[in-house]
N, C-alpha and C positions, 0 to 999 in steps of 0.2 A: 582597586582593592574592593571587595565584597565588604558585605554589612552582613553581623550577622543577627538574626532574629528568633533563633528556636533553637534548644541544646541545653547542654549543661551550662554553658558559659555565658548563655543569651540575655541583655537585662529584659525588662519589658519593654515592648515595641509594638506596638500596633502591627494588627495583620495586616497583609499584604502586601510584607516589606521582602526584602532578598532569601533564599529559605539557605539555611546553612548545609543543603545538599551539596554545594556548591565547595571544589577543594579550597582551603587557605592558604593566600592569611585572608582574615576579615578584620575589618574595624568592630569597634564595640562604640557603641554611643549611651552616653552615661545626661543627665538633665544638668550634673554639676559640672561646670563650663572646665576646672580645672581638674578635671577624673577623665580617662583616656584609656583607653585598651585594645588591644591586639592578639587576635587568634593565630599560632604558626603553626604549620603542618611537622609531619615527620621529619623532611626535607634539613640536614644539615644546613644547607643553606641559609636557610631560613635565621638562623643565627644572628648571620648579619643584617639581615632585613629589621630582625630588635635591635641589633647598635643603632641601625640610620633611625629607625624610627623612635626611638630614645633621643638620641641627636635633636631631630624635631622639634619631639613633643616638650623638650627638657624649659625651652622658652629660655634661653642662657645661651651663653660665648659657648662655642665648644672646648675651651677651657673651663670653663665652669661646669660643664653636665659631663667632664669627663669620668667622673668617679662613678654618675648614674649609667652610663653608657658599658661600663668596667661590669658593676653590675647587674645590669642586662644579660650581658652576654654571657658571665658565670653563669647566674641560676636558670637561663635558656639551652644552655650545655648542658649543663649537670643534668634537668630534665629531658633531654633527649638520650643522653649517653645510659642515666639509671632507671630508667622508667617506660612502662609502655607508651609515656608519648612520644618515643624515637621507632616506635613499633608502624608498621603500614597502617596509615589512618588514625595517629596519633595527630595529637595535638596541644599546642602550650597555649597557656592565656597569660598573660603578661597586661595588668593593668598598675599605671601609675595615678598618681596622686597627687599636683604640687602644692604645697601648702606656701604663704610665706618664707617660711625659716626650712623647711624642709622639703624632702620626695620621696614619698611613700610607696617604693615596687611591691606588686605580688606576684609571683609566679607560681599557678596551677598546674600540673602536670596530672596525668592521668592516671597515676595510681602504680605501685611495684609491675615490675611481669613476675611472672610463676615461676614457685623455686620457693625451699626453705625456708628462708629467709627474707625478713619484710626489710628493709633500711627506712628508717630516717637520716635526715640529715644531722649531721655533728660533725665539729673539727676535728680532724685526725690527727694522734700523732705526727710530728715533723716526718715530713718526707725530702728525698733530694729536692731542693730549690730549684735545680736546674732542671727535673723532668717534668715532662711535658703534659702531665696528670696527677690528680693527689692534692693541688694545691689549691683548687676553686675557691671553696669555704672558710680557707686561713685567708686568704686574700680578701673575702667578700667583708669576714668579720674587722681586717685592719680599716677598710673604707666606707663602713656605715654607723651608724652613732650605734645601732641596735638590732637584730635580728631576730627571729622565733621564726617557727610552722606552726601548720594546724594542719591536723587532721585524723584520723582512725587507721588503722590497722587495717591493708589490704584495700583501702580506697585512697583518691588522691589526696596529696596533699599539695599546699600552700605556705611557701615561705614566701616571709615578708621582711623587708630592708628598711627601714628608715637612714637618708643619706640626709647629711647639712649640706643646704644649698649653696652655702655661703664657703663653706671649705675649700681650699684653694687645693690642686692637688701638688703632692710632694715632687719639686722639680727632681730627674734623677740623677742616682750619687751621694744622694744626702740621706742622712738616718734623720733628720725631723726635718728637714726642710730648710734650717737655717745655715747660710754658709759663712762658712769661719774666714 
């Protein structure tokens, strides 16, 4: 995997390191041992290369980082599907954060494509449970203690998750987990 060193997404890094000409994904190297991140290309693909590398970085059972991995792959969807980072030479940044008690995702995408209307993110009304789009964000919002974006109008934005590390996820079948 590429490092990347120059761009939007780049932190500081001394020259003469990897130049982000180069396609992704790239890692991101951060000073803070438990901050981590990942550039993905257009590439559907690439989706899953955020589950594994969530997986990873989560430092947990993969029972335990499943709800992080859950959303990974939401708001790495949602940014390829809504945004010009699913455009030819798009790209997502996906940095996490693990705190103690918590896991801090942000996912950057690159900003609306052209067209009327700008979207942000927000929950939709209910849509059928059973189709197979529509429901990213109702789900993202059941599995994370807290959510927001940032950003401006016509430039990227950044949602961010905060998930409890400690949450166990809900075996399935059960409306809270508890069985009778």
């Amino acid at each position: 995997m590429n490092e990347i060193t120059s761009g939007p997404f780049a932190p500081a890094v001394p020259h003469g390191h990897r130049s982000a000409a180069i396609a992704p994904p790239w890692r991101l190297r951060f000073s803070d041992p438990d901050r981590c991140g990942i550039v993905l290309g257009a590439d559907p693909g690439h989706v899953r290369l955020a589950r594994d590398w969530a997986r990873r970085k989560a430092r947990a059972t993969h029972r335990q980082a499943c709800d992080l991995i859950l959303a990974v792959s939401i708001l790495t969807t949602n940014a390829l599907q809504h945004t010009r980072s699913g455009d030819p030479g798009g790209t997502v940044q996906v940095v996490l954060h693990r705190r103690p008690a918590t896991y801090t995702l942000s996912v950057t995408d690159n900003g609306p494509r052209s067209g009327p209307t700008i979207p942000f993110p927000r929950v939709e009304a209910a849509t059928n449970p059973l189709s197979p789009t529509g429901n990213g964000l109702r789900l993202l919002d059941a599995l994370c203690a807290y959510w927001d974006w940032t950003g401006t109008a016509g430039e990227p934005l950044t949602v961010r998750a905060v998930l409890d590390r400690a949450a166990a996820p809900v075996p399935p079948g059960t409306a809270t987990g508890l069985r009778a």
